[in-house]
Every structure is written in structure tokens, then in C-alpha cells.
N, C-alpha and C positions, 0 to 999 in steps of 0.2 A: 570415426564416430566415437563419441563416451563409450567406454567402456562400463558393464554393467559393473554392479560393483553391491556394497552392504550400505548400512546406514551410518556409516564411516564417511561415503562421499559426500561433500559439502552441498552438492544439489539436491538428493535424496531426501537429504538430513534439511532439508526446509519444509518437509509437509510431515502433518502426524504420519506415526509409524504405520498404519491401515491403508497407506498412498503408497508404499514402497513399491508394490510390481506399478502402476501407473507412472513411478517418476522414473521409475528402468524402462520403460516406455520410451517414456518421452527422452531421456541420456540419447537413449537405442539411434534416435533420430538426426540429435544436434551434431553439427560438424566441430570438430576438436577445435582448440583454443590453444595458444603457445603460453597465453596468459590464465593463471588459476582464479578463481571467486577472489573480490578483494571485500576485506572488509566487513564480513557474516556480521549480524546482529542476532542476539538470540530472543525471541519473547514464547511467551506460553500461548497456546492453541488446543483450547479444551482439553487443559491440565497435562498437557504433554511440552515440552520444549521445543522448538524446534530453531535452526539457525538457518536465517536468510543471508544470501548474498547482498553488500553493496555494491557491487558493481560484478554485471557481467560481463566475458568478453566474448564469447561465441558467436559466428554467424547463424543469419537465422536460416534452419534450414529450408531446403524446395519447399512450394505449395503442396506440392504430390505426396511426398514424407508428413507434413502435417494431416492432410486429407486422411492417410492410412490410418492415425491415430483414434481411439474412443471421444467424444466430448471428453469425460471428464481428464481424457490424457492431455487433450487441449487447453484444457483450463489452465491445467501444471503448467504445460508451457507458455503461455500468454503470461502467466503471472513471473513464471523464471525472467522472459524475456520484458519485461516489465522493469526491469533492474540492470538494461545493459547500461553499456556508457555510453550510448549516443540516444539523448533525450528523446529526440520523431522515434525512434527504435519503440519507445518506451512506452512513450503515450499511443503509440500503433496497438502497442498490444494490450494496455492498460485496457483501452475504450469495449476489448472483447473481455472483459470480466467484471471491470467496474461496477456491472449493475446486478454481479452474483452478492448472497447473501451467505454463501459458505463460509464459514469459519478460518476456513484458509488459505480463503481470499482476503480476508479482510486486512492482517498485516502488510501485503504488499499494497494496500491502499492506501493504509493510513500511514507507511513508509514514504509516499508520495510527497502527504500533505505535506509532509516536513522540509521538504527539496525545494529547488527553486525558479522550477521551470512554469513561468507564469499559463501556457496553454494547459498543461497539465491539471494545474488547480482548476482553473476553470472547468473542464471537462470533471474533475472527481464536485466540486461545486453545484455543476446541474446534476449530476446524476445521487446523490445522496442528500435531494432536500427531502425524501421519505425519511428522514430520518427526524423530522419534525415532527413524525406522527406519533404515537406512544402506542405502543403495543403491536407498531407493524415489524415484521421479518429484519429489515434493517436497524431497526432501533434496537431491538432486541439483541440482536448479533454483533453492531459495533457496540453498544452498550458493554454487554460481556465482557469482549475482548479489550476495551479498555480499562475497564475496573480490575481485569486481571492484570493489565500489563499500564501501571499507576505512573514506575518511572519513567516509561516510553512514550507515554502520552505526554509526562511534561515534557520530555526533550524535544518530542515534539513542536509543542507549545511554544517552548523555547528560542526553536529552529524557525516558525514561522513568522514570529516577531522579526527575528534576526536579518531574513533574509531579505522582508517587506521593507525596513531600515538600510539596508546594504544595497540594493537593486531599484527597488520599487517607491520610494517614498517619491518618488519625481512627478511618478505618473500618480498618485495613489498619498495623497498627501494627509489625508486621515488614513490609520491602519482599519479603522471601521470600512472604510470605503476596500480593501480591500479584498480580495477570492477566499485568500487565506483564512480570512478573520470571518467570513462565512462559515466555512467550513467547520473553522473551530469551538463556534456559536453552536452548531448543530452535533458534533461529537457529543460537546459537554452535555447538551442536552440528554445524549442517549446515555451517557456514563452516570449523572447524576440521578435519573432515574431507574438505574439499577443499582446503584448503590443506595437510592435511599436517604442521600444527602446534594446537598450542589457540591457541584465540583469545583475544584478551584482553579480560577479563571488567571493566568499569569500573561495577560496579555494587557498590552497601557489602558489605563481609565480615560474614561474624560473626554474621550474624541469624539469630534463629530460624526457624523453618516453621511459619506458620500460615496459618488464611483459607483463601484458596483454593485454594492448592497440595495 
């Protein structure tokens, strides 16, 4: 098992500091790895830092071990295990958080968008068209978090062009027609409304609508 540890370890050290007995929890549970966190990305989470793993290697532990857990111990871990390297891993546990509104859920969601595993998006797609509403729980919260965290959302941005060009343009021959460019329609929407300005849209002009949109 993880050993518990301070907020030194690179798993701990991915939720605000007020989650620390919760993510020693959840360490408590997961079966050891030969392999360390690859790849941490750091963004802010109501004004605290925190660094996520790109890539987990751990298995996931028993059902029984998770069962022992609190909710919110669960959450941790769906969202840790949310970031293994094997994609079904990911979106398994993605689908039990996806539709929290917590604060420190919302990075490894919007960590997702940027990837390239086409069920994935789909799945963060249906469950964040609340995010079209202005003033509900999600708007507000992905709102936030990406106004706070301005460079991450473009790389984002970025990433999801990137990957619809590199994989998906076959099936998906306008990026309008694509998951991704859903999703990303719907971010800006909550970013630009907490900021107060429109957000800046770095994804191609001009295309048509088709697909999935």
C-alpha cells in the first residue's frame, strides 16, 4: 500500500491542502506502483496550487477497500484514478465524478477535454451541457476555475484542436461537428461569463456544423 506521507507526496499534493487526511485515505488503500506519477501539471484550486498527476500507474484497488472509504474519500480516488494510463481505467472512474461541481473535481475534468480519447469526451460532453445555464452550480465552478487557470485552458484549447486534426478529422470532417468543440463552446461560455469579457476562442473559424453537434 502507499505509504502515508505529507504534502510532499505527488498524490496528496493534487487536492487543496483541507483534503490532506482524505487523500491519506485514499494512498491507505491503492496497491503500490514500481512506476511514480508521470508528468504533474500544476493549476490553482481556489487560490491554492495543487499538482495533478499525468499519468497514473497503480492498480485499482478491491471493491471492498474502496467500499471502507468515505464519499468524499471516493471522490479522491475516482478523480486520482481518472488519470491512469489505460484510457476504460479512466473514463470508469471519470463517469463517478464527472457530474460533481467541486472545485477539485473540476481540473481533472477539464484535464480530460484536452486528451484524446474520443468516448471520454463524449461522456464529459453530455454531462456538462449545464454549463449552458448561467448561474447554475457548474457554470459558476467551471467558470472560476478557468478564469483562474487562463494558460491551461488554452493549452487546452490547443490540445483539442490538435488532436481532432491528428485522429479524428476522418470521422469528424468539420471540428464544429466535433465532441471536443462542444465542449469547448460550453467552457468558454462559463469562463467568459465570469470574467466579464468573451473568452478567446483559439479554435478554426469558418466550419461548418455537423456530426455531433
Amino acid at each position: 500500500m502507499q505509504p502515508l506521507s505529507d504534502r510532499s507526496n505527488p498524490l496528496i499534493a493534487a487536492f487543496p491542502a483541507e483534503l490532506t487526511s482524505d487523500a491519506e485515505a485514499v494512498l491507505a488503500v491503492m496497491p503500490d506502483s514500481r512506476l511514480q506519477p508521470h508528468a504533474s501539471f500544476s493549476v490553482a484550486v481556489e487560490g491554492q496550487q495543487v499538482l495533478i498527476p499525468g499519468r497514473l500507474y497503480n492498480d485499482e484497488p478491491p471493491t471492498g477497500r474502496v467500499a471502507s472509504l468515505s464519499s468524499r474519500q471516493q471522490q479522491l480516488l475516482h478523480c486520482l484514478y481518472s488519470r491512469h494510463c489505460d484510457g476504460m481505467v479512466r473514463q470508469r472512474h471519470l463517469e463517478k465524478v464527472v457530474g460533481s461541481t467541486d472545485p477539485w473535481v473540476v481540473p481533472f475534468v477539464v484535464q480530460l477535454v484536452g486528451e484524446y480519447v474520443l468516448e471520454i469526451l463524449v461522456v464529459i460532453c453530455d454531462e456538462l451541457r449545464d454549463l449552458a445555464t448561467p448561474g447554475s452550480y457548474g457554470h459558476l465552478a467551471y467558470g472560476q476555475f478557468l478564469v483562474d487557470n487562463a494558460a491551461f485552458f488554452a493549452r487546452t484549447q490547443r490540445r483539442v484542436v490538435s488532436y481532432w486534426s491528428c485522429y479524428y478529422r476522418g470521422t469528424y470532417a468539420s471540428f464544429r461537428g466535433y465532441p471536443g468543440c462542444t465542449i469547448l463552446d460550453l467552457l468558454r461560455s462559463a469562463a467568459s461569463d465570469r470574467a466579464g469579457r468573451p473568452w478567446p476562442n483559439l479554435a478554426p473559424a469558418g466550419a461548418r456544423v455537423d456530426g455531433y453537434c
